[in-house]
N, CA, C and O of each residue as an XYZ file, in Angstrom:
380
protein
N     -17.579     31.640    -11.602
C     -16.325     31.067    -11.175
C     -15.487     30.733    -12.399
O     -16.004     30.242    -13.403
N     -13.945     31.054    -12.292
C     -13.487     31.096    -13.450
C     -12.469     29.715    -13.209
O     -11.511     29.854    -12.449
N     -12.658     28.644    -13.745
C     -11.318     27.716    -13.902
C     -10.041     27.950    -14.481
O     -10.057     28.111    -15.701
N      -8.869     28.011    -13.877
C      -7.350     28.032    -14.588
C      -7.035     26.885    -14.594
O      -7.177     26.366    -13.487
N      -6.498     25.950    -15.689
C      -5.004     25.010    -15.675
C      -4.451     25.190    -15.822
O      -4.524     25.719    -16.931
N      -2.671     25.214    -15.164
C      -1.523     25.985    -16.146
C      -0.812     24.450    -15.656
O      -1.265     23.526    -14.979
N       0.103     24.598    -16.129
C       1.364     23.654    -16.348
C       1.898     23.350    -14.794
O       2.733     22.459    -14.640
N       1.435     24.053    -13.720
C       1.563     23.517    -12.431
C       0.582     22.721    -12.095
O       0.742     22.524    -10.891
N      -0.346     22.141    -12.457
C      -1.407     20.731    -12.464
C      -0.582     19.621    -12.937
O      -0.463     18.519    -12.401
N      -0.005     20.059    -14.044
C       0.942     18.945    -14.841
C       2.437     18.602    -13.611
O       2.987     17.551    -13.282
N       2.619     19.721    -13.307
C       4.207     19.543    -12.189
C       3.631     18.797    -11.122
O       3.981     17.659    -10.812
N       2.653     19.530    -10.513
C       2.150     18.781     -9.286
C       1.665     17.000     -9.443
O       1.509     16.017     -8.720
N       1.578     17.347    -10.725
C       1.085     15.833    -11.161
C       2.562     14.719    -10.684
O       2.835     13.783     -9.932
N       3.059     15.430    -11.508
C       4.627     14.941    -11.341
C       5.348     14.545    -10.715
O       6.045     13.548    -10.908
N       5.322     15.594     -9.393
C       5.464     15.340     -8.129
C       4.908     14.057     -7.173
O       5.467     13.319     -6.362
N       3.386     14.177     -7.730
C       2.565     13.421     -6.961
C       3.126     11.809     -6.978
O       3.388     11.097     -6.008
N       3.237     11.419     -8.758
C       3.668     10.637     -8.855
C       5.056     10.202     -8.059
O       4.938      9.096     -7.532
N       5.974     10.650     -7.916
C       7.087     10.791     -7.127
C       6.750     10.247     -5.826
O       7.484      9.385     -5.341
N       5.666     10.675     -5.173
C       5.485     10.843     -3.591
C       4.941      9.041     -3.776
O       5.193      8.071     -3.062
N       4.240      9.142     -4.858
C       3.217      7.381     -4.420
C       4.492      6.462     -5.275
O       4.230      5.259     -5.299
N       5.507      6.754     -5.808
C       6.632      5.743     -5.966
C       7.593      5.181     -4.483
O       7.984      4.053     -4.182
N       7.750      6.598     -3.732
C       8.234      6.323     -2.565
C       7.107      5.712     -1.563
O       7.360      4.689     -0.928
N       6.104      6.243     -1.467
C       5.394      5.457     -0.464
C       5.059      3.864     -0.977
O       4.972      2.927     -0.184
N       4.923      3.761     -2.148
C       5.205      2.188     -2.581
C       6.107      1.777     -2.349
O       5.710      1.022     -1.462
N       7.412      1.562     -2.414
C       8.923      1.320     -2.021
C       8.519      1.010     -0.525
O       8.208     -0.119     -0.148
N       8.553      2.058      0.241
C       7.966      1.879      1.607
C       7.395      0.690      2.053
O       8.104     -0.167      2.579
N       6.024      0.515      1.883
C       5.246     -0.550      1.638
C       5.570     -1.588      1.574
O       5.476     -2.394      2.499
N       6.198     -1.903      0.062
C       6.575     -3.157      0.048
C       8.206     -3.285      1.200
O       8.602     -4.408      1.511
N       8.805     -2.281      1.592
C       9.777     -3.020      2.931
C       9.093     -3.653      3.822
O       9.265     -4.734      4.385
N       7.910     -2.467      3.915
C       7.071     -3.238      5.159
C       6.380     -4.425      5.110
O       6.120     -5.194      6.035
N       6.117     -4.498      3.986
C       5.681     -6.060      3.759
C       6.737     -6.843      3.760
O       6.618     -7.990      4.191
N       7.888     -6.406      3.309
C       9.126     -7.709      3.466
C       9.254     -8.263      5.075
O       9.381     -9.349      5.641
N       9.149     -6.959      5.417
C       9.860     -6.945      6.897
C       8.808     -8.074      7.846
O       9.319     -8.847      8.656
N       7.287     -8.028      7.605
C       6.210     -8.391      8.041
C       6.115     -9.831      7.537
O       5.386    -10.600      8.164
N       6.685    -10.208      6.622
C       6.485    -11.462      5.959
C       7.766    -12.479      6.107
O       7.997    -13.642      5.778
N       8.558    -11.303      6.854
C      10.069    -12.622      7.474
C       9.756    -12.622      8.856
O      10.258    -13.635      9.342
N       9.049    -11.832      9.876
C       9.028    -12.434     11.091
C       8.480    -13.823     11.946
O       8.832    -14.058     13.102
N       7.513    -14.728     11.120
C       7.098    -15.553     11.025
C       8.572    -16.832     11.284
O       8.624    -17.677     12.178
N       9.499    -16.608     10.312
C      10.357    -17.028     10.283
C      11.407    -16.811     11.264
O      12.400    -17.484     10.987
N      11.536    -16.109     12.310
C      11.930    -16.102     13.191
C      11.674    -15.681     14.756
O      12.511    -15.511     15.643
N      10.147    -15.560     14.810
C       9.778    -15.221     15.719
C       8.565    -16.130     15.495
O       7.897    -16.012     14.468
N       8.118    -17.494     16.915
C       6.937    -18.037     16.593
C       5.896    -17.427     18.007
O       6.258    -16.719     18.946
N       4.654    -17.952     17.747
C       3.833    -18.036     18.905
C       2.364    -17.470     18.230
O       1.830    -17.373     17.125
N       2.099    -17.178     19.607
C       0.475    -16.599     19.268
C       1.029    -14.299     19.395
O       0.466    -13.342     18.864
N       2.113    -14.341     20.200
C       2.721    -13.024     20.226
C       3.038    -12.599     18.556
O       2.726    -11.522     18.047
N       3.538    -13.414     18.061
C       4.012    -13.425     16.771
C       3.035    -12.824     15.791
O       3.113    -11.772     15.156
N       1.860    -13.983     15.831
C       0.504    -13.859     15.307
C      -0.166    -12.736     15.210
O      -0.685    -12.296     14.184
N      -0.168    -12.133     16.537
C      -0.875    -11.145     17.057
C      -0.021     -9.551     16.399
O      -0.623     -8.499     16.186
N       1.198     -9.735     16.226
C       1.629     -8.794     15.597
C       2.189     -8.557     14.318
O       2.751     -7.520     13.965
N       2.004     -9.573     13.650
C       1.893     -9.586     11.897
C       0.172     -9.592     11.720
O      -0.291     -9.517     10.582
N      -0.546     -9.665     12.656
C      -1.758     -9.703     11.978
C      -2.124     -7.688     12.077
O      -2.602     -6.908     11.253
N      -1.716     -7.543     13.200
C      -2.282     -5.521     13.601
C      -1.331     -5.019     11.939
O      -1.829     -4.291     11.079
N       0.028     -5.620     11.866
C       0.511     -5.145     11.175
C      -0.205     -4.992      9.645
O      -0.271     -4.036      8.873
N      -0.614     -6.120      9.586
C      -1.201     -6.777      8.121
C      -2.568     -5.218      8.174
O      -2.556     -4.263      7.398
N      -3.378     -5.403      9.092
C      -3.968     -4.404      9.200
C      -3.440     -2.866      8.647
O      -3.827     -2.146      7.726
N      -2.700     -2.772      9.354
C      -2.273     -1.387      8.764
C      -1.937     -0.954      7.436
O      -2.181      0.119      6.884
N      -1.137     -2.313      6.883
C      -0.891     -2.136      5.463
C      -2.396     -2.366      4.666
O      -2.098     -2.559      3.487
N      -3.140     -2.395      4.742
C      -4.388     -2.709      4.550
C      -4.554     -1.559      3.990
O      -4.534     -1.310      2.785
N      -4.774     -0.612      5.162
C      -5.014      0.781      5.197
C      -4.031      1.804      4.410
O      -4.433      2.806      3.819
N      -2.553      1.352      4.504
C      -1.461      1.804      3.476
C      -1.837      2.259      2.223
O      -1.829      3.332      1.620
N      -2.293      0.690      1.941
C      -2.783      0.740      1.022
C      -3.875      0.893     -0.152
O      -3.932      0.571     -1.339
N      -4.709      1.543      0.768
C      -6.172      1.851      0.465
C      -5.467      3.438      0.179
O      -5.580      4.017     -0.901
N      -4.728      3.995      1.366
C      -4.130      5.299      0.856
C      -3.563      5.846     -0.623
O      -3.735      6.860     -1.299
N      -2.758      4.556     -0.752
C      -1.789      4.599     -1.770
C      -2.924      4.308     -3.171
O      -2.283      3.752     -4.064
N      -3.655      4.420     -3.373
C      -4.729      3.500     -4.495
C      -5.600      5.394     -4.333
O      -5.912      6.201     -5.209
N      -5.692      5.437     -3.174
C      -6.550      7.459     -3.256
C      -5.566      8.005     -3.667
O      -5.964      8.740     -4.571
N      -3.994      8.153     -3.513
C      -3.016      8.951     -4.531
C      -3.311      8.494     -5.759
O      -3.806      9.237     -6.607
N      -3.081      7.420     -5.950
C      -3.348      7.213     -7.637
C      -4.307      7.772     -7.993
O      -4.219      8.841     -8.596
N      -5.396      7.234     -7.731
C      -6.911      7.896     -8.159
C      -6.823      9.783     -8.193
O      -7.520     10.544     -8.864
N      -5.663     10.138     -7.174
C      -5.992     11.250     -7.617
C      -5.149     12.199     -8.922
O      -5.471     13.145     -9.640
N      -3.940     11.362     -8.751
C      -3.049     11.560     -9.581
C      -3.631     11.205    -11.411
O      -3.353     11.679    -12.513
N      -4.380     10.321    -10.990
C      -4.871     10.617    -12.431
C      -5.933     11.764    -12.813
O      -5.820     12.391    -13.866
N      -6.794     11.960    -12.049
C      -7.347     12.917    -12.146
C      -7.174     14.336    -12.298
O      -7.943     15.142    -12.822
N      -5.478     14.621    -11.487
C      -4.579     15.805    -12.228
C      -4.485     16.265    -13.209
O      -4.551     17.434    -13.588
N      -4.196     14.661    -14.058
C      -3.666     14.276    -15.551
C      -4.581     14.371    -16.639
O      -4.339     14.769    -17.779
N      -5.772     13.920    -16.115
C      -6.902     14.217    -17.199
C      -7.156     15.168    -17.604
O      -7.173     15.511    -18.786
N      -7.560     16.150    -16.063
C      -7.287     17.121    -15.994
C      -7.008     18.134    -17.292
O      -7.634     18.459    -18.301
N      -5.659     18.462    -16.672
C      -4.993     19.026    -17.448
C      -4.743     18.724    -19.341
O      -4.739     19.404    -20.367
N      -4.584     17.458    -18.997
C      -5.191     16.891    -20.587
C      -6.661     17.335    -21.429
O      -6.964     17.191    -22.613
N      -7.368     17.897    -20.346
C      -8.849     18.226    -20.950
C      -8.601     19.550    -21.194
O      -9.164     19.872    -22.240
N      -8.024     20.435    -20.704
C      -7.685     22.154    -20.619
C      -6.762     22.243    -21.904
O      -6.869     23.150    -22.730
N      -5.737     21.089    -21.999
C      -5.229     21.485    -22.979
C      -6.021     20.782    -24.458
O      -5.889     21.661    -25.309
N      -6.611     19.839    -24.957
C      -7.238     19.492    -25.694
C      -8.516     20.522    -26.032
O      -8.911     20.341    -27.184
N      -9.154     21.412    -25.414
C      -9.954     22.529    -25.322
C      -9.603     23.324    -25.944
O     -10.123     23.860    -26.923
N      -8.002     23.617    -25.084
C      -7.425     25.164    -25.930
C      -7.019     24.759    -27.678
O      -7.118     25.446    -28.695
N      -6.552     23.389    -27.470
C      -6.203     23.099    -28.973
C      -7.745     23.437    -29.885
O      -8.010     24.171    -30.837
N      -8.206     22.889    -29.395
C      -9.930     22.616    -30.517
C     -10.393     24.341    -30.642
O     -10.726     25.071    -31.575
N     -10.258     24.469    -29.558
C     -11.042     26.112    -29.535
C     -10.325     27.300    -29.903
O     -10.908     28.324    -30.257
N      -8.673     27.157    -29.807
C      -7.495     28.122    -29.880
C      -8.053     29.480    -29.088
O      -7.816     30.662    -29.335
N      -9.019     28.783    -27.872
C      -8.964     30.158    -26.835
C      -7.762     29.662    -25.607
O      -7.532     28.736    -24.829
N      -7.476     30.343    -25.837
C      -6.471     30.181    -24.236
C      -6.893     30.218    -22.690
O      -6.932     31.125    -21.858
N      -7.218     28.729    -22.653
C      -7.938     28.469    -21.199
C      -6.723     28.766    -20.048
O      -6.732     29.507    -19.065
N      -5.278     27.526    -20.804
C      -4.437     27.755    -19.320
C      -3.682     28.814    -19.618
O      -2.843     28.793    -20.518
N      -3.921     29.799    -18.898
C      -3.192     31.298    -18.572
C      -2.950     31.109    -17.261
O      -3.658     30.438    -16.510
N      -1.545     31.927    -16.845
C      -1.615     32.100    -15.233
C      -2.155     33.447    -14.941
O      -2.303     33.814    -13.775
């Protein structure tokens, strides 16, 4: 099995980052949004639906922490293919 890195590990990296800036942004609305209803909505109804909510961001955010994790792993990545080709001056990333 032959491994390639080319400079689309590095873009996609790029990208990736992009995608977990917006889904953070996201997030934290939803936490704004989740953390003012208290303030205008009381009861045990109230309760019951900042808590499912709280839940979910839970899970948001367990998501958002597997982008990172993977986004670095892009990065190393590609950081290891190219630190290789430097040391060795064989040319690993070819397309």
């Amino acid at each position: 099995m032959r491994i390639k890195a080319s400079s689309g590990i590095n873009s996609d990296a790029n990208k990736l980052a992009q995608i977990i800036n917006d889904i953070s942004k996201d997030i934290k609305k939803i936490q704004d949004c989740i953390d003012a209803i208290p303030k205008c909505w009381k009861g045990t109804d109230s309760d019951s639906f900042v808590a499912k909510y709280n839940k979910s961001l839970i899970e948001l955010k367990k998501y958002e922490k597997n982008l990172n994790n993977y986004y670095t792993f892009l990065t190393k990545v590609y950081d290891i293919f190219c630190t290789l080709d430097e040391k060795y001056g064989i040319p690993i990333n070819t397309e």
